[in-house]
C-alpha positions as CSV (number, residue, x, y, z in Angstrom):
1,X,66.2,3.2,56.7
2,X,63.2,5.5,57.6
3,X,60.6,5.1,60.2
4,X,57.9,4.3,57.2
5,X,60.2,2.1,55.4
6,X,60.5,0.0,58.8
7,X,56.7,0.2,58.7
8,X,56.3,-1.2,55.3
9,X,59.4,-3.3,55.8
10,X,56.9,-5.3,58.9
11,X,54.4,-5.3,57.2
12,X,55.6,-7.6,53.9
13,X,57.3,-10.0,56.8
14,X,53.7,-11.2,57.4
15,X,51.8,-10.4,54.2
16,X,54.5,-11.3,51.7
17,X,54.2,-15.3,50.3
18,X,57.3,-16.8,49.0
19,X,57.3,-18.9,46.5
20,X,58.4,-22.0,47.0
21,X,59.3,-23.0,43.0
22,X,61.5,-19.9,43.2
23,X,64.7,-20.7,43.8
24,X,65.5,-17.2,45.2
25,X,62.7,-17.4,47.8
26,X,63.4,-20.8,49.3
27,X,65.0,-21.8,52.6
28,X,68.6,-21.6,51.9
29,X,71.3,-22.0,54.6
30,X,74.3,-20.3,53.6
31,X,77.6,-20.5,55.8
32,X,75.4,-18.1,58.6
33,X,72.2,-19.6,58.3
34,X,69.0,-18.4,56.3
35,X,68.9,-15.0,55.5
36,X,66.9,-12.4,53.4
37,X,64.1,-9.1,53.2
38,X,60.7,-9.5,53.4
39,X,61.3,-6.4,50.6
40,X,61.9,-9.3,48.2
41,X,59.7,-12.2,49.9
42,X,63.2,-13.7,51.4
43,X,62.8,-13.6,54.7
44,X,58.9,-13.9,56.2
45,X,56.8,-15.0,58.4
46,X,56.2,-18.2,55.9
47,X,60.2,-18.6,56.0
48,X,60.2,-18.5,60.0
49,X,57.4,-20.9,60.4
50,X,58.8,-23.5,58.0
51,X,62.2,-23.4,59.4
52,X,61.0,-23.6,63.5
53,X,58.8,-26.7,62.4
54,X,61.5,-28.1,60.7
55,X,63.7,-27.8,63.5
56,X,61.1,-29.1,65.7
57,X,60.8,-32.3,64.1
58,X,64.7,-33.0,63.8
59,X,66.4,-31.5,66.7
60,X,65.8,-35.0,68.3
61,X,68.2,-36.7,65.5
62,X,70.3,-33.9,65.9
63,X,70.9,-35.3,69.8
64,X,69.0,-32.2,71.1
65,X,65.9,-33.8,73.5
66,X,66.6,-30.9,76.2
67,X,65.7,-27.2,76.4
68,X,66.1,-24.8,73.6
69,X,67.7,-21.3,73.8
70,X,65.8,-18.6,71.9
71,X,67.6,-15.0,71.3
72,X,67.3,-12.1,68.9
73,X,69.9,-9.3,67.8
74,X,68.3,-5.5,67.1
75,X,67.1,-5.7,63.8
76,X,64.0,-5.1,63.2
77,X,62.7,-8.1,61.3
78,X,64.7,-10.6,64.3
79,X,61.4,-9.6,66.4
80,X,58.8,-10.6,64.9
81,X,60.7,-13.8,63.7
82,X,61.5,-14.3,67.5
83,X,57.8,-14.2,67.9
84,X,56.8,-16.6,65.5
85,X,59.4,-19.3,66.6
86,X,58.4,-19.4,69.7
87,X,54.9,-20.0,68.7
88,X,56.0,-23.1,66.6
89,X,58.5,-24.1,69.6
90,X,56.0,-24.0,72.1
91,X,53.3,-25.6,70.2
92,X,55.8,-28.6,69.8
93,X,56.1,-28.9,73.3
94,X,59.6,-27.8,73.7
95,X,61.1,-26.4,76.7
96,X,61.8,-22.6,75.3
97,X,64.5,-20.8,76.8
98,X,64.7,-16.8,76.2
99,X,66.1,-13.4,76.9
100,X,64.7,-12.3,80.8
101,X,62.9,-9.2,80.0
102,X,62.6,-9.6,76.8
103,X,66.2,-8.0,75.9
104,X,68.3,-8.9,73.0
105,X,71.3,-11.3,73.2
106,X,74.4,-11.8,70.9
107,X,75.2,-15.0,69.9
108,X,77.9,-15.9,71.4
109,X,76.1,-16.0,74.5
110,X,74.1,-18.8,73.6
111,X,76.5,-20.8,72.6
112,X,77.9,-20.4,76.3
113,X,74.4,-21.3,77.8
114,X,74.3,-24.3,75.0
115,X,77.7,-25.6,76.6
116,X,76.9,-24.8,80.1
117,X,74.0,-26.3,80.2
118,X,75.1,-29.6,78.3
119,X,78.0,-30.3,80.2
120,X,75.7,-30.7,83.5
121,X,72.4,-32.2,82.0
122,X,71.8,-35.2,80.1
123,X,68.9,-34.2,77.9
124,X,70.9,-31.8,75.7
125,X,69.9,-28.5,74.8
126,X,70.5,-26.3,71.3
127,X,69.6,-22.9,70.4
128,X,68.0,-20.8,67.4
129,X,69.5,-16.9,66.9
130,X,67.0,-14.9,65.1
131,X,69.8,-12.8,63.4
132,X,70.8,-11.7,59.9
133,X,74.4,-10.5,61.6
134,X,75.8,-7.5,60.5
135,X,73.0,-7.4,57.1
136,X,71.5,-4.2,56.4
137,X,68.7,-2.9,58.3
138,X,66.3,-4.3,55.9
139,X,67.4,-7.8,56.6
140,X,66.5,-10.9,58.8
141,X,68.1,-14.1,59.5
142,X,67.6,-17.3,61.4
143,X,70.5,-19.4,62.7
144,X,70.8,-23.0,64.1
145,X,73.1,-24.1,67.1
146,X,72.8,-28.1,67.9
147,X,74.1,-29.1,71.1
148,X,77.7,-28.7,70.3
149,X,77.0,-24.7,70.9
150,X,78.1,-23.5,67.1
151,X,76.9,-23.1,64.2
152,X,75.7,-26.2,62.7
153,X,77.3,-28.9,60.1
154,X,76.5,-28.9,56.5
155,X,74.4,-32.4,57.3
156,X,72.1,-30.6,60.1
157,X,71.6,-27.6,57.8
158,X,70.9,-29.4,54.6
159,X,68.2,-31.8,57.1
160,X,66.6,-28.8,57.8
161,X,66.9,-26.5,54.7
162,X,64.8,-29.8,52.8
163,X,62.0,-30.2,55.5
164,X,61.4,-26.2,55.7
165,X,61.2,-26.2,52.1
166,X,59.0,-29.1,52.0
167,X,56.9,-27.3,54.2
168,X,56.7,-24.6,52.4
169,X,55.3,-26.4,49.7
170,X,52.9,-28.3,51.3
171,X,51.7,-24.5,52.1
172,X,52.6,-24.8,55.9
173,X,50.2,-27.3,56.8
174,X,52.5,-29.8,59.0
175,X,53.3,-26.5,61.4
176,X,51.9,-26.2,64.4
177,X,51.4,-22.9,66.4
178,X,50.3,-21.6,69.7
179,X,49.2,-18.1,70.5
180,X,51.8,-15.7,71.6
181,X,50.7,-15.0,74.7
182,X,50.1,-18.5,75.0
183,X,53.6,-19.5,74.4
184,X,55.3,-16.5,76.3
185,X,53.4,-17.9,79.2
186,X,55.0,-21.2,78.3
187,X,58.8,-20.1,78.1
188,X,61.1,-19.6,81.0
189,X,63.3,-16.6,81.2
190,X,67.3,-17.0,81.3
191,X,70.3,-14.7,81.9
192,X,72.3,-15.0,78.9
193,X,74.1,-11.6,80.4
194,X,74.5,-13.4,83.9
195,X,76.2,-16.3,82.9
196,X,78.3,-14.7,80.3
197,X,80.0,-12.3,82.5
198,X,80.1,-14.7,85.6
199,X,81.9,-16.9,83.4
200,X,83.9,-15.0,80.9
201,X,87.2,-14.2,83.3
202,X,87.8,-18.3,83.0
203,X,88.9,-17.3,79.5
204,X,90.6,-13.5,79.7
205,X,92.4,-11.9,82.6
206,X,89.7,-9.7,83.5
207,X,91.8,-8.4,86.7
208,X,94.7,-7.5,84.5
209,X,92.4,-5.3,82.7
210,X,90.4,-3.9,85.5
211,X,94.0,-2.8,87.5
212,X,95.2,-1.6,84.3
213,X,93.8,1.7,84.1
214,X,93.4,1.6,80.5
215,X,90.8,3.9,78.6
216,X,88.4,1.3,76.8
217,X,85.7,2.3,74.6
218,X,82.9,0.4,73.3
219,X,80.6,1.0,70.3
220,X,78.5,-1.8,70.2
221,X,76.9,-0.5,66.6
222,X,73.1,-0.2,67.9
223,X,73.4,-4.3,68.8
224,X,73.0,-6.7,71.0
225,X,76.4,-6.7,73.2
226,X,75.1,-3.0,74.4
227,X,74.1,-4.2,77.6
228,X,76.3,-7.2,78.3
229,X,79.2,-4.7,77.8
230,X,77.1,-2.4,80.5
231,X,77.1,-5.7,82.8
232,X,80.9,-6.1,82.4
233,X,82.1,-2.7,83.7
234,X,79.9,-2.9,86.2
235,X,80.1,-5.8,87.6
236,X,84.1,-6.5,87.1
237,X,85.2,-2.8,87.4
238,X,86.3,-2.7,84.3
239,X,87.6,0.9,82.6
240,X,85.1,1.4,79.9
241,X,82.8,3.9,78.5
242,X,80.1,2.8,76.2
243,X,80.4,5.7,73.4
244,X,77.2,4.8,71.9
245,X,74.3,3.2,73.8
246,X,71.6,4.1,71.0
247,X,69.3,1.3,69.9
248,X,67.4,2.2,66.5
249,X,66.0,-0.8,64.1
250,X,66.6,2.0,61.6
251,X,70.0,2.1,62.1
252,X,69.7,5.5,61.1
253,X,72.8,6.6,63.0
254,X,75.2,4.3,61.0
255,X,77.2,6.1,57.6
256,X,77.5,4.4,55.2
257,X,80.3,1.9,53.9
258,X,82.0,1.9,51.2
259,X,79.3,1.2,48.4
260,X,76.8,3.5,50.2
261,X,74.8,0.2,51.7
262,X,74.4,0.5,55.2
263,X,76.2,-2.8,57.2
264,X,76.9,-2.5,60.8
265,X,80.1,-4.3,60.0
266,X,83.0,-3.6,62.7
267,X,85.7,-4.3,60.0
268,X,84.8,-1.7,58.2
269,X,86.0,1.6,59.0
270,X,83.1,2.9,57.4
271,X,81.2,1.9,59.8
272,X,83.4,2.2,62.5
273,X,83.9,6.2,61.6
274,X,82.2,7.2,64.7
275,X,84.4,4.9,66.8
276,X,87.5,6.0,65.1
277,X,86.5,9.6,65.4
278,X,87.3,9.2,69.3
279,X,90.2,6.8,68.6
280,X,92.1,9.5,71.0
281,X,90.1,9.6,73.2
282,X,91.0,5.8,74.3
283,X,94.4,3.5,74.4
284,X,91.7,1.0,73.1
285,X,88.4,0.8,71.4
286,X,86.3,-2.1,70.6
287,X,83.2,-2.7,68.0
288,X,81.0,-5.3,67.7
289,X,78.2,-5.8,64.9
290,X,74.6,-6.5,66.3
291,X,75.0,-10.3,67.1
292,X,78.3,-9.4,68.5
293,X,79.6,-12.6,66.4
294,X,82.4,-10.2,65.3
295,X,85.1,-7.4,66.6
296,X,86.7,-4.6,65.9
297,X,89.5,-3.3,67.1
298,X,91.0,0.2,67.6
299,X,94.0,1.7,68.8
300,X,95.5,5.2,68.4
301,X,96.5,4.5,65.5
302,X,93.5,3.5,63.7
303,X,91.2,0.3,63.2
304,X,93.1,-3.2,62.7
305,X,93.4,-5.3,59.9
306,X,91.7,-8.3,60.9
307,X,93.7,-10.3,59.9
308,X,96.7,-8.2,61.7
309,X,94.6,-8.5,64.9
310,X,94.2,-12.4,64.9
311,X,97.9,-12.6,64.4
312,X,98.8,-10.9,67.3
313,X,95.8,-12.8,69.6
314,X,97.5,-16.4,67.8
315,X,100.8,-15.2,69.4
316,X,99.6,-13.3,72.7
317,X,97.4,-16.8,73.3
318,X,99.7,-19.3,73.0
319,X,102.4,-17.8,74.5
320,X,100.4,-17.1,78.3
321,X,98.3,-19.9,77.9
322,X,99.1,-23.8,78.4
323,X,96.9,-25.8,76.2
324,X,99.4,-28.8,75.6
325,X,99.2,-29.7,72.0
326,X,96.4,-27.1,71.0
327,X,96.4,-26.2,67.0
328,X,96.0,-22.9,65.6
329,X,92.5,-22.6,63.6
330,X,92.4,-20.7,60.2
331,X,90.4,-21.0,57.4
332,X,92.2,-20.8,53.7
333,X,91.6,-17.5,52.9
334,X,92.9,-16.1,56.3
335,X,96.3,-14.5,56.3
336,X,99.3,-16.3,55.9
337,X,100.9,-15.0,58.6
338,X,99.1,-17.1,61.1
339,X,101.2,-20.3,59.8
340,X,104.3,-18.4,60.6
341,X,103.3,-16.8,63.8
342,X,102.1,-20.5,64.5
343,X,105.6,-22.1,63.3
344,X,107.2,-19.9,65.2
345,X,105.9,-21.0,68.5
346,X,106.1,-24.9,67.6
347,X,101.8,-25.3,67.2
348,X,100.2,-26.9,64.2
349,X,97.7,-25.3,61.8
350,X,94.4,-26.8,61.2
351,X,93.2,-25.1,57.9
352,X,89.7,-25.6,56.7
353,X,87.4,-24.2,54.4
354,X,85.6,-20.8,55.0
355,X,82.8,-21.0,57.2
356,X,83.2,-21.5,62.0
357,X,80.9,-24.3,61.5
358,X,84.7,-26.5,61.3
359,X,86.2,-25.1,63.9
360,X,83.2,-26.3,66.2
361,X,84.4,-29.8,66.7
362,X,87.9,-28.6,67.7
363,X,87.0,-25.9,70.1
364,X,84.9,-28.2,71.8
365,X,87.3,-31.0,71.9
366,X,89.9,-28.8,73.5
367,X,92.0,-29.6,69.9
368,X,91.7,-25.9,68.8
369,X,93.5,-23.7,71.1
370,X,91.8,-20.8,68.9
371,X,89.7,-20.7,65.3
372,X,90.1,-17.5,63.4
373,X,88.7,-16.2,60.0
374,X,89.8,-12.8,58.0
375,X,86.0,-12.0,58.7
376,X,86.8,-10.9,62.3
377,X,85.6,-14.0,63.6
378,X,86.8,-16.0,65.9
379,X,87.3,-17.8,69.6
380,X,89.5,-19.6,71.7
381,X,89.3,-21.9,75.1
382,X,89.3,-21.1,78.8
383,X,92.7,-21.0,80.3
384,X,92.0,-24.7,81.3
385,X,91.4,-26.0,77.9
386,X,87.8,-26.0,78.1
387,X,85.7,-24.3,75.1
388,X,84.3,-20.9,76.3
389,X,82.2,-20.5,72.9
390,X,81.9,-22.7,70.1
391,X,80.6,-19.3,67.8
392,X,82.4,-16.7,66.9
393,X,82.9,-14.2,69.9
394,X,83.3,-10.6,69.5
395,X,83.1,-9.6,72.7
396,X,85.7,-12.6,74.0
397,X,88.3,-11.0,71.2
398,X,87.8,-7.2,72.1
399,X,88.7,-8.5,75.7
400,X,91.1,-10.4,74.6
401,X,92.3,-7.1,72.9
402,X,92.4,-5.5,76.8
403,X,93.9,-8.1,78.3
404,X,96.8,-7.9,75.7
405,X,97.7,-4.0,76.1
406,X,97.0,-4.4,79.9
407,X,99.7,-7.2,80.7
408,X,102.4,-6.3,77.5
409,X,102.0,-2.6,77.5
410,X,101.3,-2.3,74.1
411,X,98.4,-2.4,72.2
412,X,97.9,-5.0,69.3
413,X,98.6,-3.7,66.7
414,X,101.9,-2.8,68.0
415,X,102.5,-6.7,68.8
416,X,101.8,-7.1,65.1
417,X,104.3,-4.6,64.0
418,X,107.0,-7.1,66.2
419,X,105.5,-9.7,64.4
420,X,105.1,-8.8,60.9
421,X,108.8,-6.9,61.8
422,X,110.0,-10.7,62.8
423,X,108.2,-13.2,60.2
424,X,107.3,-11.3,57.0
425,X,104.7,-8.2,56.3
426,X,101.7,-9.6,54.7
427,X,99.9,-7.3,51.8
428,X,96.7,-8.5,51.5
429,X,93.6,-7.9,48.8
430,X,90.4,-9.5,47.6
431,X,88.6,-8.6,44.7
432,X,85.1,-9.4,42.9
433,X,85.1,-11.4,39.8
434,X,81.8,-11.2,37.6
435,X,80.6,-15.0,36.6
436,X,77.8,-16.6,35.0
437,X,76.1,-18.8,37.5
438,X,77.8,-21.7,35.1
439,X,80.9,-20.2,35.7
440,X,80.2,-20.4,39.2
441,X,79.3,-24.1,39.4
442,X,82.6,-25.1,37.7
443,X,84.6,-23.1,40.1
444,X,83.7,-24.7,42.9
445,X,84.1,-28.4,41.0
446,X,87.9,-27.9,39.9
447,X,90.9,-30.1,40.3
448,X,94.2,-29.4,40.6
449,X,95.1,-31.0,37.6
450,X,93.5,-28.0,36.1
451,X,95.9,-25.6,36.4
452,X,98.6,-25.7,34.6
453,X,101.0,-22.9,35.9
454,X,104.1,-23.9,36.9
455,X,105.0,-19.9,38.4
456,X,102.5,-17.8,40.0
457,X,103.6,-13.8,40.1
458,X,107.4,-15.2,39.4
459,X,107.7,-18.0,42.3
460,X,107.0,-21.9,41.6
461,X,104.0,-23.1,43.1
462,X,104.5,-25.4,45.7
463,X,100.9,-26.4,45.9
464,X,97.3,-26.7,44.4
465,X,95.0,-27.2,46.4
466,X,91.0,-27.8,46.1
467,X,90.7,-29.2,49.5
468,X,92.0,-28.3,52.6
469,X,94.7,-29.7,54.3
470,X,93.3,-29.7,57.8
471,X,90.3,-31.6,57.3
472,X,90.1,-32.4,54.1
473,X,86.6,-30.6,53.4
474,X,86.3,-29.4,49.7
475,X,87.5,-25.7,49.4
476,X,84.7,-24.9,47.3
477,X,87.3,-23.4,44.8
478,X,90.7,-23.0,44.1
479,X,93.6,-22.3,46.2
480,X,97.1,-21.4,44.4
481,X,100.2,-21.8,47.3
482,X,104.0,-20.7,46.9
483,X,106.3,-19.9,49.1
484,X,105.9,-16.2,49.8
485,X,102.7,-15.9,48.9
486,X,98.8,-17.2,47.6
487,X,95.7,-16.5,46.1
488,X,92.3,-18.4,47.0
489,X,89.1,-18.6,44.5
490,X,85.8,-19.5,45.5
491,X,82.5,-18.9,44.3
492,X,80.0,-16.0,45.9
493,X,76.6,-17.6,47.5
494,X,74.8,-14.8,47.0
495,X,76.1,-12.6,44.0
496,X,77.1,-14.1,40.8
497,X,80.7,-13.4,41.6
498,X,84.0,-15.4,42.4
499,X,85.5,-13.7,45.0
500,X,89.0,-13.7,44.9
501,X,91.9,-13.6,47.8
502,X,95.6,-13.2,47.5
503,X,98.7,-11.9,49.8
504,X,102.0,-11.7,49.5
505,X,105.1,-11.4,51.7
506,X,107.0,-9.6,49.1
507,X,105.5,-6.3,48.9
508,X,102.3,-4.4,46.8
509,X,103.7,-4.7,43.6
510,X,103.8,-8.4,44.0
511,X,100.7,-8.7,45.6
512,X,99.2,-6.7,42.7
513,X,101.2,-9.4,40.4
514,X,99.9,-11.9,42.2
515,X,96.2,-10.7,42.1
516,X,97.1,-10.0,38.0
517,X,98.0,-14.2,37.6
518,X,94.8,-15.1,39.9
519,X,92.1,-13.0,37.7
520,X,93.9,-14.8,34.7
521,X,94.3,-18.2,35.6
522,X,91.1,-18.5,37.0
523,X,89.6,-17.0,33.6
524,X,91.6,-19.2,31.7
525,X,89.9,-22.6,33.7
526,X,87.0,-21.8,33.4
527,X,87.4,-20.4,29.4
């Protein structure tokens, strides 16, 4: 993005008008909040105002009566959103917690403070993330944590998804709104950095890492975790080199990915071919994308699967941590090898649909040793069984990824090699399938008694599942299960696309057999 597309780009966030009979240009919470471009009147400063009101007037049935933490990531739309909800907080009174100078703050940080602060206080506290993840550029987003510090239950988001909108219509009038200097004056400044890394070594073996003597580096991607990375070395010692401290809203020094969009997504090597040009130059290098909700990993060797990389942190977990009867998190379309890996050392799997919102209750419980998803999401407890974040926590896992090579000598993806060597080699694909928003809609209200397949790729299937087994939450789609492999089906909630998952234990050309009988059977049920 160039400096006068950023221009024009602020500009439409306050001048553009959704409308509110559009479908397209409604408050919609999708599995990471609202998100959208003031470009196509998606995301504005109508959108913002709606939803801040709207979570004004319902964070009390939503058990929240304390203070609420305010953040934003680096791009450029999460300012001025940040502005204008803390007009609307302040104007309703609410105690408005934000970033101390005015910095930026991944979001895994505020779930921390949103834990920390409710496990000494009464009146419990939530938080709003003014973040569209790792979007374009062009993009802005706006999240919701209630007071269990994660991203919030379809119930809470559907609450507030129907107010905003009803707001909307209504042409804003039930929103109230302070001045901004007004309301700056009103909020009190918190250390999300501070707390994060005085806290963090209760869940990773920072002292292994810093006696280590390991070359670390860090590209946080022009985001957010830029300076709590800064705060980590320097406060714990520990043996890392930021490679790239550059903060742009542009994002102008990002290539592109694959389909020439710009995403600053650290499971991408794409966007990680900056990172992986100094791969050499470090025994380990981490990424996050600018809400640090998400990690990337790199070794020597390259950037990890992530779905390799959560394999090895399910083993390397729960085999130097405690946690008595802690399951293994994983949501269906993660790899298989988890279950094994999780088998192997005598935990249960708790498999649930896509989206962290489900592993919230676990993590926070003490249930959930660890929640992971193929996204490069995920987070895990304290070494005494307390929750450490309830959101996904990229900074947490690229630790996690120090700690490992520090105290086993090798890095992860080695520790996968053993693994994959041990309990099967996962080959793993998705792929795009064009539907008709129709098409769409039935996808996501099969049965199983709607396939009729006894074989999938030449092996019976052993199950059919539309909900999943861990807590019984509709998949949204399909899932297809036999014994050395699956394919998943669910429908896109942004393109008018199924996108399909499959793996296999048996090789590529089954996994491409196996993709070849998912594309056709989910054709056929929807014929």
């Amino acid at each position: 993005m160039e400096p006068r597309d950023l221009l024009r780009l602020l500009l439409l966030y306050y001048e553009a008008k959704p409308d509110p009979e559009n479908p397209l240009e409604r408050v919609a919470f999708g599995t990471s909040g609202h998100r959208g471009s003031s470009l196509k009147a998606t995301f504005t400063e109508a959108h913002v105002l709606a939803i801040a009101q709207a979570i004004a007037d319902l964070r009390g049935s939503f058990g929240a009566t304390g203070p609420l933490f305010l953040a934003k990531d680096t791009h450029a739309l999460s300012e001025p959103a940040w502005a204008t909800a803390l007009s609307v907080f302040a104007a309703n009174g609410i105690e408005v917690r934000t970033e101390a100078e005015g910095d930026h703050t991944p979001t895994p940080l505020v779930s921390l403070a949103i834990l920390e602060h409710n496990a000494h206080h009464g009146a419990k506290a939530d938080g709003v993330l003014l973040t569209p993840s790792h979007n374009p550029p062009e993009d802005g987003g706006f999240k919701y944590n209630p007071p269990t510090g994660g991203p919030a239950d379809t119930r809470v988001t559907k609450a507030i998804e129907e107010r905003a909108n009803a707001l909307l219509r209504e042409g804003l009038k039930g929103v109230k709104r302070l001045p901004l200097k007004e309301a700056l004056s009103r909020a009190k400044p918190f250390d999300y950095a501070g707390l994060y890394v005085e806290r963090v070594g209760e869940a990773v073996d920072l002292e292994a890492i810093r006696a280590s003597g390991l070359r670390i580096g860090v590209d946080p991607l022009g985001g957010a975790s830029l300076r709590v990375w800064e705060r980590l070395a320097e406060r714990h010692g520990l043996p890392l080199e930021v490679v790239n401290p550059t903060l742009d809203p542009t994002f102008r020094f990002m290539p592109p990915d694959h389909d020439g969009k710009v995403r600053m997504d650290c499971s991408s090597p794409y966007a990680m071919a900056g990172l992986l040009a100094l791969k050499d130059r470090f025994d380990l290098a981490v990424g996050n994308d600018p809400d640090a909700d998400r990690h990337g990993i790199v070794t020597p060797r390259g950037l990890m699967n992530p779905n390799h990389y959560l394999a090895a942190a399910v083993h390397h977990l729960f085999t130097t941590r405690a946690w008595p009867g802690a399951r293994v998190g994983k949501t269906a379309v993660t790899s298989a090898l988890l279950d094994r890996v999780a088998k192997a050392l005598g935990r249960e799997v708790y498999e649930t649909p896509v989206g962290f919102k489900y592993f919230v209750e676990g993590l926070l419980g003490g249930w959930l040793g660890f929640g992971g998803e193929e996204s490069a999401g995920a987070s895990f407890l304290r070494f005494d069984g307390r929750p450490f974040s309830t959101d996904k926590d990229g900074i947490l896992l690229g630790l996690l990824a120090a700690e490992m090579t520090a105290k086993r000598g090798k890095a992860p993806d080695e520790l996968y090699e053993e693994l994959a060597g041990a309990l099967g080699r996962p080959y793993y694909a998705r792929k795009d399938l064009p539907l008709a928003p129709e098409a769409k809609a039935r996808l996501a209200r099969l049965s199983p008694s709607d396939v009729r397949e006894k074989e999938l790729a030449g092996e019976p299937i052993l199950a059919v599942l539309t909900h999943a087994p861990g807590n019984g939450e509709p998949l949204g789609g399909l899932k297809v299960v036999t014994e050395n492999a699956w394919f998943a089906a669910r429908p896109s909630g942004t393109e008018d696309v199924a996108k399909v998952y499959a793996e296999s234990f048996k090789g590529e050309d089954h996994l491409k057999a196996v993709l070849e009988a998912a594309l056709s059977l989910v054709a056929r049920v929807l014929a």
